[in-house]
SERO-4910 file (N, C-alpha, C, O; in steps of 0.05 Angstrom, whole numbers):
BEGIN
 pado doro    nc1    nc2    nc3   cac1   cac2   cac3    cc1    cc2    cc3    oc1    oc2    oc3
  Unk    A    -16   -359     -3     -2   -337     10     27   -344     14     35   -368     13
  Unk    A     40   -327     19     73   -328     26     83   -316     48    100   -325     63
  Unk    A     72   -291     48     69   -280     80     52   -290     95     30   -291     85
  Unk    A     56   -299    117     38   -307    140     27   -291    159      4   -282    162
  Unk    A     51   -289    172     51   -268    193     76   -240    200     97   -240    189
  Unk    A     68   -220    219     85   -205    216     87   -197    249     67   -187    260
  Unk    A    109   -200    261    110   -184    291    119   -175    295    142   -178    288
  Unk    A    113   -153    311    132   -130    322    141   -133    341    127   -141    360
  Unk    A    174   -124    345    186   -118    363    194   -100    367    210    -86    355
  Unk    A    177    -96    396    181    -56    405    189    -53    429    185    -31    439
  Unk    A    200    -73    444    209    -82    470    235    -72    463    248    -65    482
  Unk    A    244    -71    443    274    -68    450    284    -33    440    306    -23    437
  Unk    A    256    -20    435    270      9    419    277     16    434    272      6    455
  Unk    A    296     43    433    315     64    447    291     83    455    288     90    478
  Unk    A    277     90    438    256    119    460    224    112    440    220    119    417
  Unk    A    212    100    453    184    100    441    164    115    437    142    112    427
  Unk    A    179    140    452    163    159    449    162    173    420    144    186    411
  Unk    A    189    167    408    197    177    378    179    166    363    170    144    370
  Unk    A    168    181    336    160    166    312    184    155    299    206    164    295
  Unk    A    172    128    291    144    118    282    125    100    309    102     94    308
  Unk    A    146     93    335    135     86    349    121     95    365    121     86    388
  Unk    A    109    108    359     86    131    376     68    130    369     48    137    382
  Unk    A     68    118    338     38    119    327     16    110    342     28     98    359
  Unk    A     -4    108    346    -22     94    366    -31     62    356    -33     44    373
  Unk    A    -34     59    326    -34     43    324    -20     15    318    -29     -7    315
  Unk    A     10     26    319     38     14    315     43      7    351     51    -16    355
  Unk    A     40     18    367     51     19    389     46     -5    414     59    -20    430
  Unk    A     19      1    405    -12    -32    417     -5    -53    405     -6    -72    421
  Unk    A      3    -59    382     -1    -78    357     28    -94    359     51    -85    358
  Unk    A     16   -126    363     35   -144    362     40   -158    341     63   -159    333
  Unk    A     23   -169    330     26   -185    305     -2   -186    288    -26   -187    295
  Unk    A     13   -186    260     -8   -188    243     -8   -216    236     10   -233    242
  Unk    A    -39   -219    218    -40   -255    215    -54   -245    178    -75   -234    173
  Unk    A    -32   -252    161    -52   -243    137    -58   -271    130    -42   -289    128
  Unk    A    -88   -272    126   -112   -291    125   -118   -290     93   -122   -313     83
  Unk    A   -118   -268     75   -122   -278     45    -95   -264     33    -79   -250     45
  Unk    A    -95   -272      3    -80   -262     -8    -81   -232    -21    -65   -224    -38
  Unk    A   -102   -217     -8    -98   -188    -15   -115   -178      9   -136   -183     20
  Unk    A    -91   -159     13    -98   -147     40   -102   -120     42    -86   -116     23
  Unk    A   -107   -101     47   -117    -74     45   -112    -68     74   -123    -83     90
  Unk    A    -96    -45     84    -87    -28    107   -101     -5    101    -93      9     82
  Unk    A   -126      0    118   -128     30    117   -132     46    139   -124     36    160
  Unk    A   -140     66    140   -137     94    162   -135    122    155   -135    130    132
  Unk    A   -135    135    174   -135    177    170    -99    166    158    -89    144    157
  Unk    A    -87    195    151    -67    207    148    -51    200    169    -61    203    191
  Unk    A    -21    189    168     -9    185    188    -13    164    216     -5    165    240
  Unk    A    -31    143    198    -45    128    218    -26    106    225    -27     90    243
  Unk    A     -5    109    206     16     86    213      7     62    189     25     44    189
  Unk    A    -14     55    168     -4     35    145     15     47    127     22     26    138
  Unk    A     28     56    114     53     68     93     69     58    115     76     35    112
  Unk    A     78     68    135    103     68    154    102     37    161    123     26    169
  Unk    A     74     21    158     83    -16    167     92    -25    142    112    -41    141
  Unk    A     78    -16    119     83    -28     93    116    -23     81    128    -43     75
  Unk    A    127      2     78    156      6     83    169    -13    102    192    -22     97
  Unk    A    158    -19    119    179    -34    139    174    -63    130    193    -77    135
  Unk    A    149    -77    115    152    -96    108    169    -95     82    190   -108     83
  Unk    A    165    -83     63    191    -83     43    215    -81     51    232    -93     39
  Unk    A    221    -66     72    251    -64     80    267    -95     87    288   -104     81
  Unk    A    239   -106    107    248   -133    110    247   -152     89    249   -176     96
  Unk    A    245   -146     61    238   -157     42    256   -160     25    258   -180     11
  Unk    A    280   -135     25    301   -130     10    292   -114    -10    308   -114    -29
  Unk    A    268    -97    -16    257    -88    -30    270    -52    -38    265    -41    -17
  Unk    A    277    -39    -49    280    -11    -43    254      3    -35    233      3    -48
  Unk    A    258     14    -13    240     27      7    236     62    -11    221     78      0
  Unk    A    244     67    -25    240     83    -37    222     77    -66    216     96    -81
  Unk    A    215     55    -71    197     40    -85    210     31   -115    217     46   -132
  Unk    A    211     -7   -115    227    -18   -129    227    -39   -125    216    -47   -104
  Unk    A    239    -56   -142    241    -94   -117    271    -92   -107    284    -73   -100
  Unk    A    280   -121   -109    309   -126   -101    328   -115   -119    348   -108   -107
  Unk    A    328   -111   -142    352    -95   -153    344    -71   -171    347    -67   -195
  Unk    A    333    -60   -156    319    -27   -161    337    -18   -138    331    -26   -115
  Unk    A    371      5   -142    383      8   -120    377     43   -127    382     46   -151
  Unk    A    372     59   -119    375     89   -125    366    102    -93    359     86    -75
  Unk    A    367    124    -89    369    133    -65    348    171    -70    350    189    -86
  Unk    A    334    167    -48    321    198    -44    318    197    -26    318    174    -17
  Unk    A    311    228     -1    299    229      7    280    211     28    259    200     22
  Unk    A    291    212     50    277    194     80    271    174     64    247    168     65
  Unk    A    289    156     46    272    132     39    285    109     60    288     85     53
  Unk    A    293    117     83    302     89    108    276     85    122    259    102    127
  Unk    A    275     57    128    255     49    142    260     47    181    265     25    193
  Unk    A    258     62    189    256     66    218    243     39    237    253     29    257
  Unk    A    227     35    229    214      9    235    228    -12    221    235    -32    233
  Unk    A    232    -10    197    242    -44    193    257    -54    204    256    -76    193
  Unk    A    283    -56    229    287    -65    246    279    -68    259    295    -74    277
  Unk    A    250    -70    269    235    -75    290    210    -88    286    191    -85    302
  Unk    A    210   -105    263    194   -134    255    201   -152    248    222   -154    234
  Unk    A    183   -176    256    198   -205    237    166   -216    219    142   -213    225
  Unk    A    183   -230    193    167   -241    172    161   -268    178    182   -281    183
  Unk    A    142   -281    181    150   -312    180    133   -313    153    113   -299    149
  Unk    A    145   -332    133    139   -339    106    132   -364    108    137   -376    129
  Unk    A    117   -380     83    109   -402     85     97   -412     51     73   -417     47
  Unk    A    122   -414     29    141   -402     32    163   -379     29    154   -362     13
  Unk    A    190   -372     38    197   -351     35    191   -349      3    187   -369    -11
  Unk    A    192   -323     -6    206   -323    -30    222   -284    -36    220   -264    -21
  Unk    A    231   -285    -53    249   -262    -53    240   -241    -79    250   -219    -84
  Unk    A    217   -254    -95    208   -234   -115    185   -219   -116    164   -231   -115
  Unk    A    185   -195   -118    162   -173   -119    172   -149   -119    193   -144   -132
  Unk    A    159   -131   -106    153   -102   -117    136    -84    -98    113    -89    -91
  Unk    A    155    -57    -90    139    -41    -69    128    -15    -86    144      3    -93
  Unk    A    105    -14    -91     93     11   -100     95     40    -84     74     43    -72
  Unk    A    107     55    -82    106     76    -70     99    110    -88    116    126    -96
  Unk    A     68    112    -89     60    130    -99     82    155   -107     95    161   -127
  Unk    A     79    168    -74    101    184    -73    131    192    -86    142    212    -94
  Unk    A    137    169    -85    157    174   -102    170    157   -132    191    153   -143
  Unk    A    145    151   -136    146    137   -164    160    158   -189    174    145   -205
  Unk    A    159    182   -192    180    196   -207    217    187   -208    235    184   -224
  Unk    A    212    186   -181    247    179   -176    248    154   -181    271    153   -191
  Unk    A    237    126   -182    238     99   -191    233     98   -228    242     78   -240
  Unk    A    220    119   -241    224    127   -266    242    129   -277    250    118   -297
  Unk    A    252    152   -258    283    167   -272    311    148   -268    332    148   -281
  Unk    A    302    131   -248    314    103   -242    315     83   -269    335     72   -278
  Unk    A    295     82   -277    297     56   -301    303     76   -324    309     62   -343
  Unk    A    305     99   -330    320    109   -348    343    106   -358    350    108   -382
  Unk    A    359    100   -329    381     99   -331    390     73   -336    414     71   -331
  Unk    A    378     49   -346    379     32   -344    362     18   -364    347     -1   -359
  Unk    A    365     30   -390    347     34   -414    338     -2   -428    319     -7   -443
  Unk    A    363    -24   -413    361    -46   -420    334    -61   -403    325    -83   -409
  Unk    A    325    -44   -378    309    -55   -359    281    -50   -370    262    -64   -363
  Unk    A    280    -23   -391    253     -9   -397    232    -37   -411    208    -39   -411
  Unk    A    248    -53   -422    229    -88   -442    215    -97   -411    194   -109   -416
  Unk    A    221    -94   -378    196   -108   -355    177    -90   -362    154    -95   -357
  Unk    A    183    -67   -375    157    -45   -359    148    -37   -383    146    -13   -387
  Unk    A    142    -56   -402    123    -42   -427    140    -31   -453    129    -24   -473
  Unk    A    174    -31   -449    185    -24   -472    189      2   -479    197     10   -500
  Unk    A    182     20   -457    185     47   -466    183     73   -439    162     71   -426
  Unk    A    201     97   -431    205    104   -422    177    117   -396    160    134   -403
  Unk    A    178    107   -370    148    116   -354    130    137   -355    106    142   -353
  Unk    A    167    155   -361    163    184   -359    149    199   -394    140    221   -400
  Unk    A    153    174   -411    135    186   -432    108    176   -436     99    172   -458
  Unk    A     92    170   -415     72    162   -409     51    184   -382     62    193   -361
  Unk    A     21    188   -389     23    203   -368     25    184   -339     31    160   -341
  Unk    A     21    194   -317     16    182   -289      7    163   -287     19    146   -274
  Unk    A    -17    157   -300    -39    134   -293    -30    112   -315    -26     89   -307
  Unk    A    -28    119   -343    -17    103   -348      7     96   -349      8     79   -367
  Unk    A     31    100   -340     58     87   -332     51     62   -302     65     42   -298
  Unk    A     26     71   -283     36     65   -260     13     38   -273     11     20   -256
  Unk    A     -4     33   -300    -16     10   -307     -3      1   -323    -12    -20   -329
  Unk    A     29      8   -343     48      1   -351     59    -25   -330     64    -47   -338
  Unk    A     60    -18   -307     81    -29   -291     68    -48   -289     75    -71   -296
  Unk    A     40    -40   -278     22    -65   -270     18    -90   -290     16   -114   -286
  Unk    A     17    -78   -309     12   -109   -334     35   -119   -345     33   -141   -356
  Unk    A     63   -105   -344     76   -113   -345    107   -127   -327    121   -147   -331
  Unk    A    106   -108   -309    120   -115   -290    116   -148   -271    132   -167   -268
  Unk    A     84   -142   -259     77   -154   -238     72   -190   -257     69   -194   -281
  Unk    A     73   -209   -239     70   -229   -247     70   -262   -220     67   -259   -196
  Unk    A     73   -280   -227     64   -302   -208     88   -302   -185    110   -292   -186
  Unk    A     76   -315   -164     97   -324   -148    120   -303   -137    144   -303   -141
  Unk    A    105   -285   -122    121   -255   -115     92   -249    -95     70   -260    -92
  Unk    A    107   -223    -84     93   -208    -51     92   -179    -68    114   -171    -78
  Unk    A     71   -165    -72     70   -141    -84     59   -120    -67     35   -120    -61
  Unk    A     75   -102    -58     74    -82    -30     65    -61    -56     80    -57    -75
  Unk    A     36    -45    -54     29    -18    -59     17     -6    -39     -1    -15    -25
  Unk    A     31     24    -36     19     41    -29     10     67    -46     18     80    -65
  Unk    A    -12     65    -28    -42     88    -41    -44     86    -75    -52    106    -87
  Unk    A    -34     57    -96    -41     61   -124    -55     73   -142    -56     73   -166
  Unk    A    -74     87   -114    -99     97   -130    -98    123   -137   -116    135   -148
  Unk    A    -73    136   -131    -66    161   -122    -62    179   -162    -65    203   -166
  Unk    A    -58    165   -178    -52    164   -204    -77    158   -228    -79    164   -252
  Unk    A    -97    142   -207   -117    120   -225   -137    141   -222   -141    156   -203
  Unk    A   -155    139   -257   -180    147   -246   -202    121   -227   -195    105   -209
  Unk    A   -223    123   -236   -241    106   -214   -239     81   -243   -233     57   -239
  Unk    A   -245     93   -268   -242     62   -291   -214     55   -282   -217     34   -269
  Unk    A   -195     59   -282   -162     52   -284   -164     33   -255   -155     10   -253
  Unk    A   -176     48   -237   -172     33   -203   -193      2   -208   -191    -16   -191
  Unk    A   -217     -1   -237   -219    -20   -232   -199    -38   -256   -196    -62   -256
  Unk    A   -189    -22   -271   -170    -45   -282   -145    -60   -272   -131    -78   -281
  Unk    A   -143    -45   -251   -122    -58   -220   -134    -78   -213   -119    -98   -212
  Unk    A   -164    -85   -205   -173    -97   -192   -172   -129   -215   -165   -151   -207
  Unk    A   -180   -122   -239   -183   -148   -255   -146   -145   -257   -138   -157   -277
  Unk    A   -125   -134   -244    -96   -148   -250    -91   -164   -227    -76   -183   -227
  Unk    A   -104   -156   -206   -100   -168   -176   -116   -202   -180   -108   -225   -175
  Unk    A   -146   -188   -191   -153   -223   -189   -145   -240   -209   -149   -264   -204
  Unk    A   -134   -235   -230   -110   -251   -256    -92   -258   -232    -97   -282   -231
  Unk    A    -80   -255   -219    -50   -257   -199    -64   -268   -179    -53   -290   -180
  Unk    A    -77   -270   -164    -89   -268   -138    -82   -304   -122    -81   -310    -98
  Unk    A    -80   -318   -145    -78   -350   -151    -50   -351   -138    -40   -364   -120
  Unk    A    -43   -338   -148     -6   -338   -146      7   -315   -141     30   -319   -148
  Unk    A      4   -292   -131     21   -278   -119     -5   -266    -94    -28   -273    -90
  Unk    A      8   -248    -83     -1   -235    -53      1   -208    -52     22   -196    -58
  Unk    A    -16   -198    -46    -20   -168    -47    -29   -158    -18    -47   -167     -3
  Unk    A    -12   -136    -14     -5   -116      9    -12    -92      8      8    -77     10
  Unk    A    -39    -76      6    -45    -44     -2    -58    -28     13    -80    -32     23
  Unk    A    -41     -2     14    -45     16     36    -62     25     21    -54     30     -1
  Unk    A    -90     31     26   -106     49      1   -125     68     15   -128     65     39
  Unk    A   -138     86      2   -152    114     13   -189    104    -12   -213    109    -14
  Unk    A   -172     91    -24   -195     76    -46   -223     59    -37   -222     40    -21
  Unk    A   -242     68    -46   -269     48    -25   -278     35    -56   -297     20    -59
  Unk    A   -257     45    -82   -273     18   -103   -244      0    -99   -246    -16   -117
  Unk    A   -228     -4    -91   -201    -18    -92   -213    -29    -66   -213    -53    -71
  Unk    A   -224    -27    -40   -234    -40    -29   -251    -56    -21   -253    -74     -4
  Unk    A   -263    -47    -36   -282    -71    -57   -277    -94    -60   -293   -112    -64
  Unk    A   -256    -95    -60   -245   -130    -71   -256   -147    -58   -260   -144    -34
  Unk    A   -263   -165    -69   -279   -192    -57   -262   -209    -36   -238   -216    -35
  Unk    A   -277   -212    -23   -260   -230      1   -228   -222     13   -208   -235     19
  Unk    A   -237   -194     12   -201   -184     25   -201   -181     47   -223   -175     57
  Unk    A   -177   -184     65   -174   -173     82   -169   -148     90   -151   -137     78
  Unk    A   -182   -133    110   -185   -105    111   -177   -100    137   -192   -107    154
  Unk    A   -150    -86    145   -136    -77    168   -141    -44    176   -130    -25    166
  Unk    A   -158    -45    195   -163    -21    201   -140     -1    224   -146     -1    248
  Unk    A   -116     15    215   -113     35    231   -112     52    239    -91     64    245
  Unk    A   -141     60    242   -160     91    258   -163     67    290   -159     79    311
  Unk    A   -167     45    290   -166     30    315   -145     21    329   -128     11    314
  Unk    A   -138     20    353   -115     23    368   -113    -13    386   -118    -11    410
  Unk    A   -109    -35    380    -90    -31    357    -93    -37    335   -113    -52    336
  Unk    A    -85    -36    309    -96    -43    288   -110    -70    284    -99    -92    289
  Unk    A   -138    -68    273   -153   -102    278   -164    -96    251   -161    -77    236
  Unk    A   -182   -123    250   -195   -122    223   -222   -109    221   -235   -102    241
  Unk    A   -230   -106    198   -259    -85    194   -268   -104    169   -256   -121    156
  Unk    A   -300    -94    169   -310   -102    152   -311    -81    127   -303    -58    132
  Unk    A   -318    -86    106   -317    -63     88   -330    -38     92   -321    -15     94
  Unk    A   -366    -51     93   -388    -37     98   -379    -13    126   -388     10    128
  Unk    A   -361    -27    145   -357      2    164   -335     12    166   -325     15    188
  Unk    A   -324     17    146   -291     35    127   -310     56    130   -333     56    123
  Unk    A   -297     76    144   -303    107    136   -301    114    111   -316    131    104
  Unk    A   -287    105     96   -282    105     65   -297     91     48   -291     89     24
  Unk    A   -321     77     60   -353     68     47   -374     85     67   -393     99     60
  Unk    A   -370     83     80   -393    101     98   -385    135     84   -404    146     74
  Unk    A   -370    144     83   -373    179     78   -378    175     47   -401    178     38
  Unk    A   -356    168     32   -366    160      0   -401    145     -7   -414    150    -28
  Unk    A   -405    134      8   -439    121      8   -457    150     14   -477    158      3
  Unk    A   -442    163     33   -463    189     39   -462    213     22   -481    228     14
  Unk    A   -441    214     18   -439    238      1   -453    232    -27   -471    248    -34
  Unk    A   -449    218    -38   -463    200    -64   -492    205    -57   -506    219    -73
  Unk    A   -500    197    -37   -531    189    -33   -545    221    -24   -565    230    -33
  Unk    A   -531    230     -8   -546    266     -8   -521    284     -5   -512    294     15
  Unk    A   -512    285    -27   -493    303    -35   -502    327    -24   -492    333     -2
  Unk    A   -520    344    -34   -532    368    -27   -531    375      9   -524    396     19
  Unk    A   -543    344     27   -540    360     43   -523    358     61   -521    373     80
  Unk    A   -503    331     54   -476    334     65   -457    362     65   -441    367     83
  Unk    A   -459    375     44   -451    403     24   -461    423     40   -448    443     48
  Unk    A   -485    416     44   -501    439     57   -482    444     91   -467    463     98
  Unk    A   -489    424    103   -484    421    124   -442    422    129   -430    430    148
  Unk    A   -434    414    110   -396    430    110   -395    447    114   -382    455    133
  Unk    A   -412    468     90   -409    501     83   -422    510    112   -412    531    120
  Unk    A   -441    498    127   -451    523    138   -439    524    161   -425    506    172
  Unk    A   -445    554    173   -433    572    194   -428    563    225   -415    571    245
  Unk    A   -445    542    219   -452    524    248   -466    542    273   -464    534    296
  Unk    A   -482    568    263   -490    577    288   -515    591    272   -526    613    278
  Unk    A   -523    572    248   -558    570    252   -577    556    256   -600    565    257
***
């Protein structure tokens, strides 16, 4: 690993009542301790992992709008609000990787367009003439590599369920030598053997085991009695 740890400093904000410090699970939460080299942040919508993971790239030098260190282009709320308000301790530092940001992976496209000598990291040929899923496994086999901190959020957002496991055999090829950081909504990307799993639906964010991810428990049920999970959505609730 290369990241160690991560702490927050929230003693010193101007109004905490503001987001992102409001989140419930940002607010409790002092320090993280990452224990393996692939770590998985999950939770509901707005639970506060995307908004820690941005703030770790920010402190990273990473473009927060999703890119590494000299990926410079600009959209849209891509400042990190929080990244002034953590520290990294490394062990050791290093300065190479890559922040995945689902969301706005079009604009980090139209980015290396412009920049037609950069297209030979990412497979040799334009993202945008590729569909979704495969540009964002373009990047992955070609881009990603040893000795680097690789920040994704939600990758799965693009992948089918085969594609989300050919992430998984790029993670454990790398796993030796680089570090992985992923916000995911994914219960086969969580899967991963021996990951660490950061739960924040809990206040403040702690660790979970796989087996009790709402995102194995509802996916396990629905699978297993579809019909009467289905049954029981649709109905009226007053028979």
């Amino acid at each position: 690993m290369f990241l160690r740890r991560l702490e927050l400093l929230l003693h010193n904000v101007p109004d905490p009542g503001r987001y992102p410090f409001s989140i419930p699970a940002l607010k409790q939460l002092h320090t993280v301790e990452f224990k393996t080299n692939v770590t998985f942040l999950v939770g509901e919508n707005g639970s506060g992992k995307s908004t820690l993971l941005e703030a770790i790239a920010y402190q990273c030098g990473f473009n927060t709008a999703g890119g590494g260190r000299n990926n410079t282009y600009e959209v849209d709320a891509a400042h990190s609000a929080l990244g002034d308000h953590i520290r990294l301790s490394w062990l050791p530092k290093i300065t190479n990787g890559f922040f995945l940001r689902a969301e706005t992976f079009y604009h980090f496209a139209s980015h290396l367009d412009t920049m037609p000598e950069s297209l030979r990291y990412y497979g040799g040929q334009s993202l945008h003439k590729q569909s979704h899923g495969e540009a964002f496994l373009s990047l992955f086999n070609n881009r990603f590599g040893k000795k680097a901190l690789y920040l994704l959020d939600e990758p799965e957002a693009a992948l089918s369920p085969a594609r989300q496991l050919s992430l998984m055999r790029i993670i454990k090829d790398l796993d030796k030598e680089a570090q992985f950081i992923i916000a995911t909504h994914s219960p086969i990307l969580l899967g991963y053997p021996d990951a660490q799993i950061l739960n924040f639906d809990s206040q403040p964010a702690s660790e979970i085991r796989y087996e009790d991810t709402l995102h194995y428990i509802i996916t396990r049920q629905f699978l297993e009695n579809r019909k009467a999970v289905l049954r029981e959505l649709f109905s009226d609730g007053d028979e």
